[in-house]
N, C-alpha and C positions, 0 to 999 in steps of 0.2 A: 557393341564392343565386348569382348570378350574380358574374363576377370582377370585373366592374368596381365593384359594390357592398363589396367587401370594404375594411378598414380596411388603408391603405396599409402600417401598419408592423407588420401582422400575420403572424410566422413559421410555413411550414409546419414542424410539431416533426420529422415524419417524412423530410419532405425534408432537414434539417437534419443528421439523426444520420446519413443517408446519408453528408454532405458531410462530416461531420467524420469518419465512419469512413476514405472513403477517402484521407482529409489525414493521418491519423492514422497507417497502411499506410505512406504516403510518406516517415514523418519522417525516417529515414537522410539522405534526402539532397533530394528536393524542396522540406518545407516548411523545412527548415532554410534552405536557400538563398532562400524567397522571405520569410521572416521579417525583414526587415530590418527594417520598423519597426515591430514586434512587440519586437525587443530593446533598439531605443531607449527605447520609454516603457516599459518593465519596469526599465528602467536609471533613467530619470529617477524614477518612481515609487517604487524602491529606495532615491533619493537622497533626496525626500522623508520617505521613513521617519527618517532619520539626523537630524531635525529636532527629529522629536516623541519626547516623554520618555513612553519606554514599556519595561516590562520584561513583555515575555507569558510567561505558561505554555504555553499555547496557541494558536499560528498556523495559520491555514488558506491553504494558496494558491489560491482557488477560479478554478475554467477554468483550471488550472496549462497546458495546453497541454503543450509536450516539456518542461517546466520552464528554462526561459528565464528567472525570476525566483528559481528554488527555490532553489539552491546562494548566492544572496544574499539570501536569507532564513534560510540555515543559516549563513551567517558575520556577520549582525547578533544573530540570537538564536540563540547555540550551544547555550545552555542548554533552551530551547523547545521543547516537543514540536511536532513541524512535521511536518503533515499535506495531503497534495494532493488534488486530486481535478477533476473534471473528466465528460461527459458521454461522452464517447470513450472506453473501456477504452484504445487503444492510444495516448491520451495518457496515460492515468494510469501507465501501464507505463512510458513514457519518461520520466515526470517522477522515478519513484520514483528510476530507476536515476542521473539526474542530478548526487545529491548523493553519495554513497558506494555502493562496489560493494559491501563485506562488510557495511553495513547497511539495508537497502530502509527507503524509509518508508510510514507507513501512508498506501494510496492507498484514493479511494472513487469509484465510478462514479456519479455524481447527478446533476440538473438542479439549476433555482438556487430552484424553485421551492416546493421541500422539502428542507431538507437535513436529514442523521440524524444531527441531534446535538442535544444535552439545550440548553433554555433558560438563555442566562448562562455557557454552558459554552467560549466561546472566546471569547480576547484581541484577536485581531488578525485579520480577513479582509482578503485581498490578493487585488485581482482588477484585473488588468490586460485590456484587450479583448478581455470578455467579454459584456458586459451586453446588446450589441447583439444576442446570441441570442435574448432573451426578448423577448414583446410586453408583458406585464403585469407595467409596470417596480414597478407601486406593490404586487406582492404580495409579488412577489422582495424590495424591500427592508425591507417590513416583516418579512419570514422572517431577514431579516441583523438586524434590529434584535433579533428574539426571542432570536437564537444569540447575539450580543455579551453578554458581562459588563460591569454599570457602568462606564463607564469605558474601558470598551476599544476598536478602534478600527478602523472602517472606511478603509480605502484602496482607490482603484478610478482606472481611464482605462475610457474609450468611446468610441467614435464616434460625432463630432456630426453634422450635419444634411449640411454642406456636403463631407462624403466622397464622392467619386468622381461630384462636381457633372460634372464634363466626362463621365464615360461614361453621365452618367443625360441630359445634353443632347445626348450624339449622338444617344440610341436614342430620345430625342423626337422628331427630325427625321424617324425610320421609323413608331414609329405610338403608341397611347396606353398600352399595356400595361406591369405593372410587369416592368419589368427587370431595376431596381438597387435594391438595399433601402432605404428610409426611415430615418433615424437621431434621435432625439430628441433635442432640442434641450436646451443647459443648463441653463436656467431650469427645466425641467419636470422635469428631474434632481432638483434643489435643493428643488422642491416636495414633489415623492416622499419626500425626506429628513428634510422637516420634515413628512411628514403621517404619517410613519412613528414620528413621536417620537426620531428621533435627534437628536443636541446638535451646535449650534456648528457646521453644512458650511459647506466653504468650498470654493467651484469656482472655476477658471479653463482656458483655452483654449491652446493650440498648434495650429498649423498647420502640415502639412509638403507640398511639392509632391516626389513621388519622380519620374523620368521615365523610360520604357521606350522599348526599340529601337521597338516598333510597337504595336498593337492587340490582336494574337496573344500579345506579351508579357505581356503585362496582364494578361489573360485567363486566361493558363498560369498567371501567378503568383496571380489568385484562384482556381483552382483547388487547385494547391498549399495553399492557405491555407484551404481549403473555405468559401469565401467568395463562391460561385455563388450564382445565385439560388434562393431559398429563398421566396421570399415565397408566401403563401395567393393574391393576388392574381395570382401569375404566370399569362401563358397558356398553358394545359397543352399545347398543340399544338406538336410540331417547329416552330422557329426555320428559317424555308425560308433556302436562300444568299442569297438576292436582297438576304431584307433584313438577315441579317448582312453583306453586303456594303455595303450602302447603311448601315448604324451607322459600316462601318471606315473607308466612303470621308469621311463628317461628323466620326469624330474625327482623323482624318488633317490636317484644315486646322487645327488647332492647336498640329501637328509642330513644331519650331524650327528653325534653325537646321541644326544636326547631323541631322534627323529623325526625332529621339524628340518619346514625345508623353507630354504631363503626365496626373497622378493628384492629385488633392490630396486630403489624411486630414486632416479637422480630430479632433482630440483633446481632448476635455474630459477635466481632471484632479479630482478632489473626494476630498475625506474629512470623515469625522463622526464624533460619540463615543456610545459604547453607554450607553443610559439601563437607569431599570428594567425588566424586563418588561412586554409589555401583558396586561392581563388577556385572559383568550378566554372570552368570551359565546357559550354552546351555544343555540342556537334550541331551537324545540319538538320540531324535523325531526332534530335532534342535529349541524344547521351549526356552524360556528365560527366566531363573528363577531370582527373586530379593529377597537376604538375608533378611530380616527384624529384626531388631533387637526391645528387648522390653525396656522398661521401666517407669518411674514414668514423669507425668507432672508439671512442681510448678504450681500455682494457685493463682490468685488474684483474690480480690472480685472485683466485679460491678461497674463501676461508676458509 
């Protein structure tokens, strides 16, 4: 299949576990430093939680990252068995150590798209910007719906559509290739959630503009954050100067002022409640098929 036939927000998996291994290598001190708004919405998300009337046995911080949410998910639920995990080993090593030295917590090295844990068997999955890993949002979260017990409770942020609008329109100016990853838009979030049989999601939006020294900055700090390009659709072939210079000279003209130039991260926020199990229907072949049922999402505006 040729690149340009491929589906824009489809992740290469391989290219991906590179990026986070070597984000993961850096956390001492690079992605810690480019995390900035990584600890915002873990924060705001956390604040979130303090809402909803929930006592878990069972938390999971799923994509815990260096745990940046874990140690406030150990002071709302003391009591909880709180468990991280992550696709990175060298995240899940940092998140353990996050919360107490003399007691590590139990870490697990997984994608989102299987996870090893018994049906019904956790309370609360916490996943703050992570989702945008996966291309096949609707398998992932019917697997979160399986793991949820009645009643318990999805929390999540992601990145929506209009994330790093300005570095995907410089690099339109040089030529059609994907450059900057595709993000899924809210609605289809919400759809996922209800075809998944989860109860009652409710999404809403934040936007944030961060601004950097340059281009270079930018750049360093998606690196940092292993947030390079990933996509299946990328062009495999060396990125020549010419025309990384010809992206820096077009995001350049919307320098300000001081001359840093903008990022904007829009942030969808949502959560949902764990129904009963779906049943899994074995084909002839010994597939697993998962029911999906349809219907409407309520909707609130923005904060």
């Amino acid at each position: 299949m040729q690149t340009s036939q491929l589906d824009p927000l489809l992740v290469d998996n391989r290219a991906l576990n590179r990026r986070l291994t070597r984000a993961a290598h850096a956390t001492a001190n690079s992605f810690a430093d480019a995390a900035v708004l990584h600890r915002e919405v873990a924060k705001r998300l956390l604040e979130r939680l303090e809402f909803i009337k929930l006592q878990p046995k069972r938390v999971l911080d799923l994509g815990c990252g260096t745990g940046l949410a874990t140690p406030g998910l150990r002071r709302l639920y003391p009591k909880a068995q709180l468990m991280v995990a992550d696709q990175a080993p060298g995240f899940v090593r940092a998140a353990r150590k996050s919360v107490s030295r003399w007691r590590r917590l139990p870490g697990l090295v997984t994608g989102l798209n299987r996870l090893p844990f018994a049906t019904s068997s956790v309370d609360l999955i916490f996943s703050s910007l992570v989702l945008h890993r996966i291309s096949d949002l609707a398998t992932t979260v019917r697997e979160f719906q399986r793991v949820l017990t009645p009643g318990g409770v999805l929390m999540f942020a992601t990145f929506g559509p209009d994330t790093l609008k300005e570095l995907r329109a410089a690099w339109a100016t040089v030529d059609n290739a994907g450059h900057v990853q595709s993000f899924v838009d809210m609605h289809d979030i919400g759809d996922a959630l209800v075809g998944a049989r989860l109860a009652d999601p409710v999404m809403d939006l934040d936007h944030f503009t961060l601004t950097y020294a340059g281009v270079d900055a930018l750049i360093k700090d998606l690196s940092a954050l292993g947030f390079r390009n990933v996509l299946a659709a990328r062009d495999q072939g060396l990125t020549t100067p010419r025309r990384l210079q010809a992206m820096r000279a077009a995001y350049q003209q919307q320098q300000d002022s001081a001359g840093r130039v903008p990022a904007t991260w829009e942030v969808a926020y949502g959560h949902a409640w764990g129904t009963e199990g779906q049943a899994q229907i074995k084909s002839e072949t010994g597939e697993v098929h998962v029911p999906i049922a349809g219907g409407a999402i309520p909707r609130r505006s923005s904060e």
